[in-house]
C-alpha positions, 0 to 999 in steps of 0.5 A, spaced: 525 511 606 520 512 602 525 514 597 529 507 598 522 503 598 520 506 590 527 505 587 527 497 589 520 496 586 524 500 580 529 496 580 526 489 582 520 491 576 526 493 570 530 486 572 523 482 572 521 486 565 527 485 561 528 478 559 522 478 557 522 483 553 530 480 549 525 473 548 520 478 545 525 481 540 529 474 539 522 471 536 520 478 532 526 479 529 526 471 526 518 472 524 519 479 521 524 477 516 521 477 509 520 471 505 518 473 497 523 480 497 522 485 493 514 481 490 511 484 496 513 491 494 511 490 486 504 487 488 503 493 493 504 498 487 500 494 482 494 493 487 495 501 489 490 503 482 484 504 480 483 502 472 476 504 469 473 504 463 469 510 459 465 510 453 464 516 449 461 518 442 465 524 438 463 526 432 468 528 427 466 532 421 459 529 419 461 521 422 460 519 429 466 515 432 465 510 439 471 511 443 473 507 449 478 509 453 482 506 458 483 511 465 488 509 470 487 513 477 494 512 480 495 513 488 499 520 487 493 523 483 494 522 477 491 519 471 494 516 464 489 515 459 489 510 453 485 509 447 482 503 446 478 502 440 475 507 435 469 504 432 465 509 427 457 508 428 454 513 421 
């Protein structure tokens, strides 16, 4: 009896659950639907970075050279580094 008493509760509880769990489904595949494309990804990729500044003085022979580099962190760890100006102080 026991048996029958549960197995009716799971029942009358899965069919009570059910439509509500279809009108969720309808309305989340309508709002989850993407409206810019492939933006979206683009500017994940670009805001995904760190960019920083560096300046350093090199001496060259008997000139001393400021340099400004340009260091682009990126999420898989690695770095790509550019040379911004060269400016020779003496």
């Amino acid at each position: 009896m026991k048996k029958f008493i549960a197995l009716s509760l799971l029942l009358l509880s899965a069919a009570a659950f059910v439509p509500s769990v279809e009108a969720k489904s309808n309305t989340a595949s309508i709002s989850v639907e993407p409206q810019y494309g492939g933006q979206i990804y683009q500017n994940r990729r670009r805001n995904n970075r760190i960019v920083r500044t560096y300046v350093r003085n090199v001496r060259q022979g008997r000139a001393v050279y400021r340099e400004t580099y340009r260091v682009v962190y990126r999420a898989n760890g690695t770095t790509r580094t550019q040379l911004v100006s060269r400016v020779r102080i003496r």
